[in-house]
C-alpha positions as CSV (number, residue, x, y, z in Angstrom):
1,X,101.5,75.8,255.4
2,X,104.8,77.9,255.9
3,X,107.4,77.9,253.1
4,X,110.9,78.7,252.7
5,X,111.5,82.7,252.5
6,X,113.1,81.8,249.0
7,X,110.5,79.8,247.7
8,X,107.6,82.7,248.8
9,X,109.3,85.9,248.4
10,X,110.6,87.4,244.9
11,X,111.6,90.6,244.2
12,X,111.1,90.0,240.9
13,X,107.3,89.3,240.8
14,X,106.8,92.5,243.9
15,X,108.9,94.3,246.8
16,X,105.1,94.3,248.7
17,X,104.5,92.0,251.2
18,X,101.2,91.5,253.7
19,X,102.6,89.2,256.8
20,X,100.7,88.0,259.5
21,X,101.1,86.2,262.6
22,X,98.7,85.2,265.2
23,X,98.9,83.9,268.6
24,X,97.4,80.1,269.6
25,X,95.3,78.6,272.4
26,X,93.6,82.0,273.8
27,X,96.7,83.6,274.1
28,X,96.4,87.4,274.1
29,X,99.1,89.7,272.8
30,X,97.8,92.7,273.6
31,X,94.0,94.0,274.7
32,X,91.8,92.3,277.4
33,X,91.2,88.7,278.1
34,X,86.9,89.1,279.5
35,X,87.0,85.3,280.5
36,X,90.1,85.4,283.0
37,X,89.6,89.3,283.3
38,X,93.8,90.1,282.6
39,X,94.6,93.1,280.1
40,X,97.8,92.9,277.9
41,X,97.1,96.2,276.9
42,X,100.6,97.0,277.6
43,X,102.0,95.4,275.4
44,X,100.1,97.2,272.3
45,X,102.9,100.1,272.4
46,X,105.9,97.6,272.9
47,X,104.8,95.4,269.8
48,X,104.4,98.4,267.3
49,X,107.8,99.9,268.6
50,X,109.2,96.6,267.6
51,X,108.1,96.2,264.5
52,X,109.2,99.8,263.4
53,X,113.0,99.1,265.1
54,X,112.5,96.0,262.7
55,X,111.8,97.6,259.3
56,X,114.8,100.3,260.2
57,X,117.0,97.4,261.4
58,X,116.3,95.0,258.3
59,X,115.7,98.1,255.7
60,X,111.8,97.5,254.9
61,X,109.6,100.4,254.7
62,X,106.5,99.4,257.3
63,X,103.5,101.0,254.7
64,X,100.9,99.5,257.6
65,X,100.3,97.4,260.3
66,X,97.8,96.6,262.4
67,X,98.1,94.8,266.1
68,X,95.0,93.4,267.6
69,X,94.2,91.2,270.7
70,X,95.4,88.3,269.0
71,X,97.6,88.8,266.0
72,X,99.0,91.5,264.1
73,X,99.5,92.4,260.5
74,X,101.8,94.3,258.4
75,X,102.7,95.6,255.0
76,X,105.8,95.5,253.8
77,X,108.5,96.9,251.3
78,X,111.8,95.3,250.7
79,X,114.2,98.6,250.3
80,X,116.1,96.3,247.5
81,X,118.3,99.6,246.5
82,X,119.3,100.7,250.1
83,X,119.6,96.6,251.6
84,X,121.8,96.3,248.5
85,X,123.9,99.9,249.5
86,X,124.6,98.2,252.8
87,X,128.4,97.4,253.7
88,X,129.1,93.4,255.1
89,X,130.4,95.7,258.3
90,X,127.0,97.6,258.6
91,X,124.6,94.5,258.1
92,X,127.0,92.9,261.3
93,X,126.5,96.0,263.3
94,X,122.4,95.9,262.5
95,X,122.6,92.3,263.4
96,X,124.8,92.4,266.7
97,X,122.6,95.3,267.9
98,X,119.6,93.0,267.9
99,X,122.0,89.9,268.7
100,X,124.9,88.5,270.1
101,X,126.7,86.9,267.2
102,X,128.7,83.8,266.9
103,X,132.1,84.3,267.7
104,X,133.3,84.4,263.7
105,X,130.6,87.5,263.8
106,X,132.3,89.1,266.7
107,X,135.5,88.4,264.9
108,X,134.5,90.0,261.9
109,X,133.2,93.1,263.4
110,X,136.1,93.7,266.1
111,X,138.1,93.8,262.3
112,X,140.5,90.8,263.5
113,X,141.8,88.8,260.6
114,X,139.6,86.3,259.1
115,X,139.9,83.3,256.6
116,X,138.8,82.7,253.3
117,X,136.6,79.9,254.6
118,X,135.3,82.3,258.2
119,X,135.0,85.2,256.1
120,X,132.7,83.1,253.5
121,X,130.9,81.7,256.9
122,X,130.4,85.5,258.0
């Protein structure tokens, strides 16, 4: 069963991580379905590009992955040192290039003044 990302990762006890996820109900993400004859193969390239935007996105080294027909597994590395370098203004920018933001986000990065109470939201 899932946990909480506080309650399952430490940096204390390792900055290593092996994640998986896996698709359900014969759902392919990538090779070829034999029983209805459809290849996902396409999508092989898409979901490794993704998860290397991720790691430089989110600062975590990617030491290996693997994606197969129906899940796909990586290693990780939590860049504690650099993650910890990172300016509230460049973790907004990272975030608003992979989403839109709520509108105290937007706020923040267009530099417009901001509250004790939106900037602790932020």
């Amino acid at each position: 069963m899932p946990k909480p990302r506080p309650q399952s990762v430490s940096l204390d006890a390792t900055s290593y991580y092996h994640c998986m996820s896996r698709c359900v109900r014969r759902a392919f993400l990538c090779g070829f379905d034999l029983l209805s004859g459809q290849s996902y193969e396409h999508r092989r390239k898409w979901v490794e590009g993704r998860i290397l935007l991720l790691g430089r996105m989110f600062v975590i080294d990617v030491c290996a992955y693997a994606v197969m027909s129906n899940h796909h597994h990586v290693v990780l590395h939590i860049n504690k040192p650099e993650a910890l370098a990172l300016s509230d203004e460049a973790v907004c920018d990272r975030w608003h290039q992979l989403f839109t933001g709520t509108a105290l986000t937007q706020k923040f990065a267009r530099k417009q003044p901001l509250s004790a109470a939106e900037r602790l939201a932020v």
